[in-house]
N, CA and C atoms as an extended XYZ file, in Angstrom:
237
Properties=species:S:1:pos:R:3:atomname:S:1:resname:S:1:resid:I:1 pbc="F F F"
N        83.541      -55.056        8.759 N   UNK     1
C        82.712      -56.215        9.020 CA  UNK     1
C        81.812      -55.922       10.209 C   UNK     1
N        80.845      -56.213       10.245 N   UNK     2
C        79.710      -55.989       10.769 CA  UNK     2
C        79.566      -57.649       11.994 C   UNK     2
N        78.794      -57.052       12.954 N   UNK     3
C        78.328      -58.903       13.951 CA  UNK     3
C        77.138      -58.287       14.279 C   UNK     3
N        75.922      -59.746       14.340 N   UNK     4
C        75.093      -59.565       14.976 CA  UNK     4
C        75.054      -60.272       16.020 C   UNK     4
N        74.302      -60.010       16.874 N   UNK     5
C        74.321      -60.550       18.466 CA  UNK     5
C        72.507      -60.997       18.927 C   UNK     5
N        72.103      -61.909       18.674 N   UNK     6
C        70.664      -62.260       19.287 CA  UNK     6
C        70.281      -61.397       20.830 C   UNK     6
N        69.608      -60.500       20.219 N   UNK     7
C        69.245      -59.631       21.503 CA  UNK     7
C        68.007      -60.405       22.410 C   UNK     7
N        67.474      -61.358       21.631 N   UNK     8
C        66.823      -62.296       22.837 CA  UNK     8
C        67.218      -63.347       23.879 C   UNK     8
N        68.629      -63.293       23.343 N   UNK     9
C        69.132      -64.114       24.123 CA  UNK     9
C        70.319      -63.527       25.139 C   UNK     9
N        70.721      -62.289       24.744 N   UNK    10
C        71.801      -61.763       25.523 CA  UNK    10
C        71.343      -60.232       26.378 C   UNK    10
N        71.828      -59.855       26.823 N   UNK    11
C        71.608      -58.529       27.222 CA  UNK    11
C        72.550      -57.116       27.032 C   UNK    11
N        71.848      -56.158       27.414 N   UNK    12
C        73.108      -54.560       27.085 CA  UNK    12
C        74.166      -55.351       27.553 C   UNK    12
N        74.522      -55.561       28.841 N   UNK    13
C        75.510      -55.689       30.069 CA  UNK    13
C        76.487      -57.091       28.882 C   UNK    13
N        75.892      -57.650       28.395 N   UNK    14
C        76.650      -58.998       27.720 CA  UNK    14
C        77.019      -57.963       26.534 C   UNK    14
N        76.300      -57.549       25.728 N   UNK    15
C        77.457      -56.930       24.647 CA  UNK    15
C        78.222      -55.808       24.572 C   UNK    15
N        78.014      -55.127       26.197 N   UNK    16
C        79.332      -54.485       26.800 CA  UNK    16
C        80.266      -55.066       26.947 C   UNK    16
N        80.297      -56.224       27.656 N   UNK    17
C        81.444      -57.243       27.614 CA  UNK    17
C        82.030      -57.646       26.079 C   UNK    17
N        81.180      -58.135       25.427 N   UNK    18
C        81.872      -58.674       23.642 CA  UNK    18
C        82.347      -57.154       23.457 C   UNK    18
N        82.217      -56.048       23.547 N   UNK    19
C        82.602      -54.958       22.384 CA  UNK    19
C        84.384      -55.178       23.495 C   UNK    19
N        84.273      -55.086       24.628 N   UNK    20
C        85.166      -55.071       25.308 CA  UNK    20
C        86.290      -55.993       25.104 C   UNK    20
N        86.277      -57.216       23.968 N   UNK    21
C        87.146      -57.584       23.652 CA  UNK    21
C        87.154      -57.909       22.314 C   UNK    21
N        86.478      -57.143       21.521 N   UNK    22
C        86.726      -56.971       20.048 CA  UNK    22
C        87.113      -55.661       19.686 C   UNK    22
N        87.452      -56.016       18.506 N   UNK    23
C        88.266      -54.836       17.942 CA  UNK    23
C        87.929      -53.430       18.284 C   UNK    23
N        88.470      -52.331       18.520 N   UNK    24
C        87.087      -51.373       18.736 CA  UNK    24
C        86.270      -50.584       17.890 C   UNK    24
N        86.742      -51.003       16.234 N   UNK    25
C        86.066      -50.507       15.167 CA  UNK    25
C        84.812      -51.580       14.773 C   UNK    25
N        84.547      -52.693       15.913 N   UNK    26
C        83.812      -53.372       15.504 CA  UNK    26
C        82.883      -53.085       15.801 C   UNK    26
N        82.012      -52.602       14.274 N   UNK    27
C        79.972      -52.375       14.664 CA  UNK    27
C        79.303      -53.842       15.220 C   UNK    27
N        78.560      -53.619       16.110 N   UNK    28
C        78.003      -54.856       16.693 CA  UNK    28
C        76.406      -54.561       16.630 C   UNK    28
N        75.289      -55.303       15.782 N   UNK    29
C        74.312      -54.552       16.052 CA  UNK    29
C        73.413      -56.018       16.638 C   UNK    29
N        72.642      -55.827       17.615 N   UNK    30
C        71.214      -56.403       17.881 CA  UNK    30
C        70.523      -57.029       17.039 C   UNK    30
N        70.236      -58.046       16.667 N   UNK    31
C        68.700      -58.309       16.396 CA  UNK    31
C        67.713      -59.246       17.057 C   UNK    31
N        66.558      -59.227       16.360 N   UNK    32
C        65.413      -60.435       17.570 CA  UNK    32
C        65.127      -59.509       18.640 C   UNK    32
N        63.676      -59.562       18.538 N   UNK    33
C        63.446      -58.782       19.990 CA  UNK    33
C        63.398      -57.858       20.345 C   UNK    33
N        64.088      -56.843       18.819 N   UNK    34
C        64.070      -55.436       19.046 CA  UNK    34
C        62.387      -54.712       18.724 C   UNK    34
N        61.798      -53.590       19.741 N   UNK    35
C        61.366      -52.907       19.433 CA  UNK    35
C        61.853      -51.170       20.213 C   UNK    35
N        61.134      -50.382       19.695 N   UNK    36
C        61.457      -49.089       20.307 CA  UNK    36
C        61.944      -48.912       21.623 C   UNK    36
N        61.172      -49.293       22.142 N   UNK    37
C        61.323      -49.016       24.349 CA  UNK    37
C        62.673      -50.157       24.456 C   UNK    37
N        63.206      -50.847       23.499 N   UNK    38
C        64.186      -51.557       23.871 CA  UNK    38
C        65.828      -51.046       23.465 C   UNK    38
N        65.670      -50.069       22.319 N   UNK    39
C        66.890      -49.708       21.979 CA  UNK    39
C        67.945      -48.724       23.076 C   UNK    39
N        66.953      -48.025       23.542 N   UNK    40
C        67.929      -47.262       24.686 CA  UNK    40
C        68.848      -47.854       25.432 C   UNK    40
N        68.703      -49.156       25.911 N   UNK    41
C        69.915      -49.699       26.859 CA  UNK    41
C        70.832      -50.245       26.203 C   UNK    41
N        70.304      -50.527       24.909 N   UNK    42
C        71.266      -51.642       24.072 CA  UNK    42
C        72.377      -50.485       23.529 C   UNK    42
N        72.210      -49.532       22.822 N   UNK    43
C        72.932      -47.977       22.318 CA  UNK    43
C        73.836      -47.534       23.385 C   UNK    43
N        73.370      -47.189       25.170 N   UNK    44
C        74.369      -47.127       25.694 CA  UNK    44
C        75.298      -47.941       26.044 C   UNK    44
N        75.185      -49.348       25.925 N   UNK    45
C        76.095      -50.844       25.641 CA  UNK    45
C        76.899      -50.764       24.446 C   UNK    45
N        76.750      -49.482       23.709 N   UNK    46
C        77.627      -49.594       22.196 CA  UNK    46
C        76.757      -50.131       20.902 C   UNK    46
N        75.667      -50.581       21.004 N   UNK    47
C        75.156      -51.170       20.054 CA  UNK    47
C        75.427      -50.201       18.517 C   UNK    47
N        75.749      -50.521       17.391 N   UNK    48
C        75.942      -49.688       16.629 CA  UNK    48
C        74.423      -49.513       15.446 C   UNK    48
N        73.701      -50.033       15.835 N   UNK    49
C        73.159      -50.183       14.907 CA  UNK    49
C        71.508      -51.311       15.536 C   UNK    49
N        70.548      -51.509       14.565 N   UNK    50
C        69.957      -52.716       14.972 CA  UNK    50
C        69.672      -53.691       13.778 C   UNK    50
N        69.222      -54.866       14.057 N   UNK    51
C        68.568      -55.432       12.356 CA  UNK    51
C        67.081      -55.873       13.167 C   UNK    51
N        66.046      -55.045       12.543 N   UNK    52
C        64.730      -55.195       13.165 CA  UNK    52
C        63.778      -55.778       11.639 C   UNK    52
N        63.099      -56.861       12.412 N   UNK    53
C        62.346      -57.312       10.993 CA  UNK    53
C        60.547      -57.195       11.128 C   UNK    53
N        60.702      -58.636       11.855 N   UNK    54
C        59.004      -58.446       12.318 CA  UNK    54
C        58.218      -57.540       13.577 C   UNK    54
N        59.105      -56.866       13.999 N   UNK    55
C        58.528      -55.383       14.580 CA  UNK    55
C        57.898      -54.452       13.904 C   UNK    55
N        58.616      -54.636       12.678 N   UNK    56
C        58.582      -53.094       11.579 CA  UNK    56
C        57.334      -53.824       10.942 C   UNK    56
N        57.895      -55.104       10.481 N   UNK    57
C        56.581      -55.741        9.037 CA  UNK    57
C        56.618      -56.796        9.176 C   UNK    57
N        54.911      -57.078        8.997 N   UNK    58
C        54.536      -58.772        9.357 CA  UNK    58
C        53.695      -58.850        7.885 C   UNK    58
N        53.110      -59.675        7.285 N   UNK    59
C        52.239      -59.605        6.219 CA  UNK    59
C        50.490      -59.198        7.122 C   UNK    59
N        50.162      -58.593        6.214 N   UNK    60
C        48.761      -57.784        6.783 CA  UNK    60
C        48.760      -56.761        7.166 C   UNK    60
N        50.350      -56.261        7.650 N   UNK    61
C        50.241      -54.803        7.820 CA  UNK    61
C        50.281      -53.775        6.677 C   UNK    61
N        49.488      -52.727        6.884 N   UNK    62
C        49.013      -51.928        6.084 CA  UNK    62
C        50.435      -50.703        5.813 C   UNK    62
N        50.460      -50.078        4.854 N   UNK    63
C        51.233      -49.134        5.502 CA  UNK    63
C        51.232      -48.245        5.475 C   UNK    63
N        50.202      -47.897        6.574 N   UNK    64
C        50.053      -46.875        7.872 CA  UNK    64
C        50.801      -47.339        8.815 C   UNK    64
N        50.153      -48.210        9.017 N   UNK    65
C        51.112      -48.939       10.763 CA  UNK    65
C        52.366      -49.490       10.084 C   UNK    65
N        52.957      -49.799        9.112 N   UNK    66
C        54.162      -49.978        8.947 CA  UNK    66
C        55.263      -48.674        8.724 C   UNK    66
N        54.509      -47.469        8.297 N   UNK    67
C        55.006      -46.020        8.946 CA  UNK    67
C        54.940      -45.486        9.894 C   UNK    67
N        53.883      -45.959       10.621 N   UNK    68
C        54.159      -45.408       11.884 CA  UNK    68
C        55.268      -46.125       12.957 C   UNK    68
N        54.893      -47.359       12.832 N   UNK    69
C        56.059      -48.312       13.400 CA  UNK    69
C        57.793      -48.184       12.998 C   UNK    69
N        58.047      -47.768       11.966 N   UNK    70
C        59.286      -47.041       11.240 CA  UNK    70
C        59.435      -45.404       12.115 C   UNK    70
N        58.449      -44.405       12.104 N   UNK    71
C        58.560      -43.654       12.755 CA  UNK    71
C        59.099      -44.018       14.168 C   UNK    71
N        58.495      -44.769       14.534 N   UNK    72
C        58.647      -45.121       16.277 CA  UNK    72
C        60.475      -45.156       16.174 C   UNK    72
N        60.579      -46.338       15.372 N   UNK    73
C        61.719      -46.614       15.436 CA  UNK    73
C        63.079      -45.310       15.204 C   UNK    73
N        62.737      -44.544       14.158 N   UNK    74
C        63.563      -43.683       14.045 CA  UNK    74
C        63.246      -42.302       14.788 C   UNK    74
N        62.433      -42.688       16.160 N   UNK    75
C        62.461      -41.180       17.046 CA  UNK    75
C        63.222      -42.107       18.224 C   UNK    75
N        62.676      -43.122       18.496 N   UNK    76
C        63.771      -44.079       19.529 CA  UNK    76
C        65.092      -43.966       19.134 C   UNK    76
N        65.805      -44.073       17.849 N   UNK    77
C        67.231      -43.838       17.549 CA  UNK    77
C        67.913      -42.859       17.443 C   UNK    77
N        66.809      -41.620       17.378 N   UNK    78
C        67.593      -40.469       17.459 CA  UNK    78
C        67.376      -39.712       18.835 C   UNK    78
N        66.850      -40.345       19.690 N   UNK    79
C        66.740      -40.088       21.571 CA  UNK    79
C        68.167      -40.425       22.110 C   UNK    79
C-alpha cells in the first residue's frame, strides 16, 4: 500500500517524521507542488516516489515541452 502526503502543505522534515512511525516498508510519495528543483530534499526525507500532474501537463502543452518537462523530471530523479 502506497500514501500520499500533500507536499504543499508539509515539508521533507514532516515526512521524515510520518516515515518514522510507519511501517518501514511503507512507500510514501509527495504530491502538489512537485517540480524538479523540489525533489532532492523530499528523496533524502525517504520520499519513495512522487505523483506529479500539472508540472508535467496542462492542456496547450505541446509535446515538446511536455518531453522536455518529463526529461527534467527523470534527470532530477536519477541525481
Amino acid at each position: 500500500m502506497r500514501s500520499a502526503v500533500p507536499a504543499e502543505a508539509l515539508t521533507p522534515a514532516a515526512l521524515a517524521a510520518l516515515l518514522a512511525v510507519l511501517p518501514p516498508a511503507t512507500p510514501v510519495l509527495p504530491v502538489g507542488g512537485i517540480d524538479p528543483a523540489a525533489m532532492a530534499p523530499w528523496r533524502a526525507a525517504g520520499a519513495a516516489g512522487f505523483g506529479i500532474g500539472g508540472a508535467l501537463y496542462k492542456a496547450g502543452r505541446g509535446p515538446d515541452e511536455v518531453r522536455q518537462r518529463a526529461r527534467a523530471f527523470a534527470k532530477a530523479w536519477a541525481s
